[in-house]
C-alpha positions as CSV (number, residue, x, y, z in Angstrom):
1,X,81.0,-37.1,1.1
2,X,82.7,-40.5,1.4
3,X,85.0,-40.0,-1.6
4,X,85.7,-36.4,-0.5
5,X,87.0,-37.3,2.8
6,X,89.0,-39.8,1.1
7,X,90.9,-38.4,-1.2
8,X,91.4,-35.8,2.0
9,X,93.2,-37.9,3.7
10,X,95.9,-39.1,0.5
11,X,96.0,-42.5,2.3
12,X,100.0,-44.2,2.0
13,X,99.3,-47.8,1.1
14,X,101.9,-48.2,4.3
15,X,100.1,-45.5,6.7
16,X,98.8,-45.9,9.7
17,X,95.0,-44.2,10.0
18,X,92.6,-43.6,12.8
19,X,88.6,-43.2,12.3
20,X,87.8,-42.3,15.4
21,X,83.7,-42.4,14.4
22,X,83.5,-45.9,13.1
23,X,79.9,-46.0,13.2
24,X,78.3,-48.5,10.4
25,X,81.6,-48.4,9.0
26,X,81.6,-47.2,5.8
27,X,84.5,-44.7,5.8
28,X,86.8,-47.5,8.0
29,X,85.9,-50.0,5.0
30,X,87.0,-47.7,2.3
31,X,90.3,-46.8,3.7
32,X,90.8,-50.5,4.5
33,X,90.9,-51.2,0.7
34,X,93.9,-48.4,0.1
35,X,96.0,-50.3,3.1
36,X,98.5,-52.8,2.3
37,X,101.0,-52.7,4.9
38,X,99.1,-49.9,6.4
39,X,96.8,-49.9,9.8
40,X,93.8,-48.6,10.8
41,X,92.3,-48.0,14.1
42,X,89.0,-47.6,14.1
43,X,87.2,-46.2,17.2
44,X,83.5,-45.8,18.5
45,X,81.7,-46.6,21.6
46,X,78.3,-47.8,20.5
47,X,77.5,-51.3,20.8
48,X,76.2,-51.6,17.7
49,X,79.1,-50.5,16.0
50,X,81.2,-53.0,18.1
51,X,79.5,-55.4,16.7
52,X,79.2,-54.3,13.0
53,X,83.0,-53.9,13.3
54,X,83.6,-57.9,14.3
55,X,82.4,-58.5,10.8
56,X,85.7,-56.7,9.5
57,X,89.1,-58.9,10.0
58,X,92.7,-58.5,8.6
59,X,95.6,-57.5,10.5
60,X,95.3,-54.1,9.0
61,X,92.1,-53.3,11.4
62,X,91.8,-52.8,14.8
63,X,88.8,-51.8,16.7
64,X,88.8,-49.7,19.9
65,X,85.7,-49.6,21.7
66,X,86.4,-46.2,23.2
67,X,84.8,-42.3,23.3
68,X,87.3,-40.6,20.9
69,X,88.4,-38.2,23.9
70,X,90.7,-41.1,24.8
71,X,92.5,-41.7,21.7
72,X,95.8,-40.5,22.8
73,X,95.8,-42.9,25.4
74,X,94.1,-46.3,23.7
75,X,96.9,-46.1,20.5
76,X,99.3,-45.7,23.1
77,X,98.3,-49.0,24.7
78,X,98.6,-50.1,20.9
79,X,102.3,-49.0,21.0
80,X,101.1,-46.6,18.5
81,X,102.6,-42.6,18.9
82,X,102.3,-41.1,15.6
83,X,99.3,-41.5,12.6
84,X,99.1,-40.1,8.9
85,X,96.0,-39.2,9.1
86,X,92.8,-38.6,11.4
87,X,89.2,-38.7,10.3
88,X,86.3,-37.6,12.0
89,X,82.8,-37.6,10.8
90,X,80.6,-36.1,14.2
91,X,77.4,-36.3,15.5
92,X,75.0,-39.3,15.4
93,X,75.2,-42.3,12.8
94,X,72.2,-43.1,10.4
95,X,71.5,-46.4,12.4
96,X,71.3,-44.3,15.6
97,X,68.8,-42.0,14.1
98,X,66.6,-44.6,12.2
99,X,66.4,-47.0,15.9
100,X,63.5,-46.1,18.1
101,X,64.6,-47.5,20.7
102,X,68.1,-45.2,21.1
103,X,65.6,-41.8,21.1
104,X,67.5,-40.0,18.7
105,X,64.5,-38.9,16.5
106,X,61.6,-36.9,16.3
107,X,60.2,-39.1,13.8
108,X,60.1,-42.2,16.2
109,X,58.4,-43.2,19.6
110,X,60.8,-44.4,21.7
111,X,62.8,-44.4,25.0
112,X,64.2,-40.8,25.9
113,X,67.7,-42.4,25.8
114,X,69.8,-40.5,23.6
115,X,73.2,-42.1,24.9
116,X,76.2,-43.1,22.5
117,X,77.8,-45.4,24.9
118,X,74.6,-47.0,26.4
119,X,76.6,-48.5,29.4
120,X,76.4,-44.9,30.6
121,X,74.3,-44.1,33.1
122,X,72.8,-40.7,32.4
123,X,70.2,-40.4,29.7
124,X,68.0,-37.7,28.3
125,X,65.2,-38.9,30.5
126,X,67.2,-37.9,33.8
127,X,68.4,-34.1,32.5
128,X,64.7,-33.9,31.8
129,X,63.7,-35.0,35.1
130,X,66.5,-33.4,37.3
131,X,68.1,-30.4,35.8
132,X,66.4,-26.9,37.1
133,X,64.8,-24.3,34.6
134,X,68.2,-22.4,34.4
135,X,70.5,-25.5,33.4
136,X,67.7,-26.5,30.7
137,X,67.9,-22.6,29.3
138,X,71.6,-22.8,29.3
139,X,71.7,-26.0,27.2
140,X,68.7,-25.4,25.0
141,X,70.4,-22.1,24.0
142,X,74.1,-23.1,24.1
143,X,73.9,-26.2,22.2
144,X,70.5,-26.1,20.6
145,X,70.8,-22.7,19.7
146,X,66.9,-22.1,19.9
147,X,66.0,-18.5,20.2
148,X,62.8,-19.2,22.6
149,X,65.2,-21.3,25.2
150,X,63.9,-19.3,28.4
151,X,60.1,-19.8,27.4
152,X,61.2,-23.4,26.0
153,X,62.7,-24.5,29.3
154,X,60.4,-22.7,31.2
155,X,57.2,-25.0,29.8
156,X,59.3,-28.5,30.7
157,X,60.4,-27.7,34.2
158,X,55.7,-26.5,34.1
159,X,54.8,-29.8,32.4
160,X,56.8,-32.0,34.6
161,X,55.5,-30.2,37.7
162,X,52.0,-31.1,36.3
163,X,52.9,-35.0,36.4
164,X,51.9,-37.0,39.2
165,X,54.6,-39.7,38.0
166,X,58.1,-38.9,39.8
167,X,59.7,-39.3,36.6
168,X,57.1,-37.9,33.9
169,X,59.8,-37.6,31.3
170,X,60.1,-41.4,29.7
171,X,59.7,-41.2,26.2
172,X,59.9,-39.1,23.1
173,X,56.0,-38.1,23.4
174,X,56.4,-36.7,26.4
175,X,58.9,-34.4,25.3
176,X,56.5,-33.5,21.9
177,X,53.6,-33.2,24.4
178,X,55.6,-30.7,26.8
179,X,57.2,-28.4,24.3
180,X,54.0,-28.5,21.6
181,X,52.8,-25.4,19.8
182,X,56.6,-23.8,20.9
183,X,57.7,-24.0,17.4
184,X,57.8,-21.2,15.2
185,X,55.3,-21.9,12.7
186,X,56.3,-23.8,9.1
187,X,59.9,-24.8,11.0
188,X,58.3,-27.0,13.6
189,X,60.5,-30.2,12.4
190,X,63.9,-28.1,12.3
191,X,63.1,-26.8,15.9
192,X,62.3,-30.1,17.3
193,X,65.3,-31.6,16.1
194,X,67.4,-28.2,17.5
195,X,65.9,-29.3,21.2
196,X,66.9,-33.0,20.6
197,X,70.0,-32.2,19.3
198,X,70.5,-30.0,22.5
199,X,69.8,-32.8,24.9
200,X,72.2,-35.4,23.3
201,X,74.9,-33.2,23.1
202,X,75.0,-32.8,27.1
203,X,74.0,-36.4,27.6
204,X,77.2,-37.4,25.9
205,X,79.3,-34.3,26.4
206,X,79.8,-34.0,22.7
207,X,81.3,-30.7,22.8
208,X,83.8,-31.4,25.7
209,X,85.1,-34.9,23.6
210,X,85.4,-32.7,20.4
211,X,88.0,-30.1,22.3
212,X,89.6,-33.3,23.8
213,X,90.1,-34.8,21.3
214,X,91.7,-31.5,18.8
215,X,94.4,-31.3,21.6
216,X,95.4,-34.6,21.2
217,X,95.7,-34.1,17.3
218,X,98.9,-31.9,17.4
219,X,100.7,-34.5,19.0
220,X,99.5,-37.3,17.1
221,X,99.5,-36.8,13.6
222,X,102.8,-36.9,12.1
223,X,104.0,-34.1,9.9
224,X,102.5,-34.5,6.1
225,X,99.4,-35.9,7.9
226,X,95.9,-34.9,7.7
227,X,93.5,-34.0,9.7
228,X,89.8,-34.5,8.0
229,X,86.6,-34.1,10.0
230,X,82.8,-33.6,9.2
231,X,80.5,-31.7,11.2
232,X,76.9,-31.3,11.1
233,X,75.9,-28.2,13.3
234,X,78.0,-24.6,13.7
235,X,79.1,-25.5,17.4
236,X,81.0,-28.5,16.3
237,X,81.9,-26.8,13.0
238,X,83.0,-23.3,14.4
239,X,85.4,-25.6,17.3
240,X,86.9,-27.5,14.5
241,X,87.2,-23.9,12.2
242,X,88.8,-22.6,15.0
243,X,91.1,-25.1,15.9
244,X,92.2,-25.3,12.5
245,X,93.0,-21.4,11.8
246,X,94.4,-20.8,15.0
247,X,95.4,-24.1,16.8
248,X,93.2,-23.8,19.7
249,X,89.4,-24.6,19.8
250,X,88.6,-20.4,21.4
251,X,90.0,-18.7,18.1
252,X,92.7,-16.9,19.8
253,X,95.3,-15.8,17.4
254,X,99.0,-16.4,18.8
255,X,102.4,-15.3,16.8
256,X,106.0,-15.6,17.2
257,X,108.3,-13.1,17.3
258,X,108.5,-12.7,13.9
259,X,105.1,-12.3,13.2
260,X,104.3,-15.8,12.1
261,X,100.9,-18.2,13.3
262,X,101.3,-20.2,16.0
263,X,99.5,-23.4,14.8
264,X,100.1,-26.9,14.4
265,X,97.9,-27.4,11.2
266,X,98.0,-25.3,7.7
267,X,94.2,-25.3,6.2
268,X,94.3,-27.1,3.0
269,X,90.9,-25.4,2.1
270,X,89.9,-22.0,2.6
271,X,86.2,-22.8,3.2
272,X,84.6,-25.7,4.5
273,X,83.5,-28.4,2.0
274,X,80.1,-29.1,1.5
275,X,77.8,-31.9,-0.3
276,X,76.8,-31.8,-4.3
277,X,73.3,-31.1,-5.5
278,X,73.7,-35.1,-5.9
279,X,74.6,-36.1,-2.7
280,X,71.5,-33.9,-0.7
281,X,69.5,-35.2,-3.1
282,X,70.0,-39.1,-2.3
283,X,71.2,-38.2,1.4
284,X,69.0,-35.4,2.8
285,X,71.5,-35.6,5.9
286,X,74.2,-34.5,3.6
287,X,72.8,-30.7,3.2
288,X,74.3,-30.0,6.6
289,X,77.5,-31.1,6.5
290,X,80.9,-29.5,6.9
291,X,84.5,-30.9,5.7
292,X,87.3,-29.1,7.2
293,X,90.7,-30.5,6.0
294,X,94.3,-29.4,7.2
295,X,97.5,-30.7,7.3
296,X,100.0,-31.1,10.0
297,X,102.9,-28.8,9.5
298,X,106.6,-29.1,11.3
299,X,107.0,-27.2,14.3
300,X,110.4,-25.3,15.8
301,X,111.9,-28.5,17.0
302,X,110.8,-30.7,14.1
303,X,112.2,-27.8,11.5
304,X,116.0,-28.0,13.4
């Protein structure tokens, strides 16, 4: 939804932008080419990004190896207070999901890594290893929103009891291994990738860097500005919903006196956006994805 997101964001030739998930860079590269004047910060904190990012130079560019969470505080290092626009594209990049060796897939043997900034220290492997039956229900339920999460965590607290290793969880297969023949029959791949999806979430705190960085938003974008993010999955898309309608990531409705929202952003679409026919077809990752778009609006002081 590349061209979706930006004609979302109605870059100013002279604006200053923030893609806070650069990943292989493809959105960061099309904004570039609207900038004249204009700056863009581009933020993620995978190596590999880092490194697909030193291929991009200009003085309109600027990479910030950072978790999102923190982009308040990088830009202000930058000197930077305000931005005309925001874009967000969650979850995990193509290149993450396709490398074995990151742990991301189902598909793939590999290391039961699963961490976005691999100079962190905890990994899937460890929650695996460490947590107890009812942290592994809470998360399995909470973030992969699996309906068997007792029985589910219940097996991989059993099969790693059953390992002589002190560490039995190491790689993908050991995790297909423990939880196999849990899946409800004919959506075995969908369920897998509900548990996976589970355990990367609370290896990188997705969730907790999502409502970090909404708060930051009101402050940052200047009024006129946009606020465009993707989501993949109803947690991340019900935070952002929420956020959006009532300018707190919990829902809760606030008014003034005279009877009038309390919120920072105006939605600039009803419903969330989702891909064409086309685009699912060529991008099978595309069927699940969300565009929420809203625009900053002037507040009390700002209106005086």
């Amino acid at each position: 939804m590349l061209q979706e997101c930006l004609e979302a964001l109605r870059i100013r030739p002279d604006g200053v932008y923030a893609d806070v998930t650069f990943g292989g860079g493809g959105h960061s590269i099309a904004i570039l080419e609207k900038l004249t004047t204009g700056k863009l910060f581009a933020f993620d904190q995978d190596e590999d990004a880092e490194r697909q990012a030193a291929q991009i130079q200009g003085r309109s560019f600027k990479f910030c190896k950072a978790n999102f969470k923190e982009l308040e505080k990088v830009l202000r290092d930058q000197g930077v207070t305000k931005l005309d626009g925001i874009l967000a594209d969650l979850g995990i990049s193509s290149h993450q999901i396709d490398e074995p060796k990151r742990g991301f897939s189902t598909r793939f043997e590999g290391p039961l890594d699963m961490r976005m900034n691999q100079s962190a220290k905890k990994t899937a492997a460890d929650i695996l290893n460490t947590s107890d039956e009812a942290h592994l229900h809470r998360l399995l339920g909470m973030f992969g929103e699996i309906r068997n999460a007792k029985t589910t965590a219940a097996r991989l607290v059993q099969w790693r009891n059953q390992q002589a290793k002190s560490h039995p969880y190491k790689m993908t297969s050991d995790l297909l291994a423990a939880v196999s023949g849990l899946a409800p029959r004919g959506k075995e791949y969908k369920w897998l990738a509900q548990v996976f999806q589970a355990l990367r979430i609370e290896v990188n705190d997705e969730m907790g860097a999502l409502e970090a960085l909404l708060k930051q938003c009101a402050s940052l974008i200047a009024p006129g500005g946009r606020l465009v993010v993707m989501s993949y999955h109803s947690l991340e898309d019900r935070m952002v919903k929420h956020f959006i309608q009532s300018g707190n990531v919990y829902g809760k409705i606030e008014k003034d006196f005279f009877g009038n929202l309390i919120r920072p952003f105006e939605p600039v679409t009803r419903k969330a956006m989702v891909a064409s026919d086309q685009e699912v077809a060529e991008n099978s990752r595309a069927r699940s994805a969300r565009l929420r778009i809203a625009e900053r609006t002037l507040d009390k002081k700002e209106k005086v």
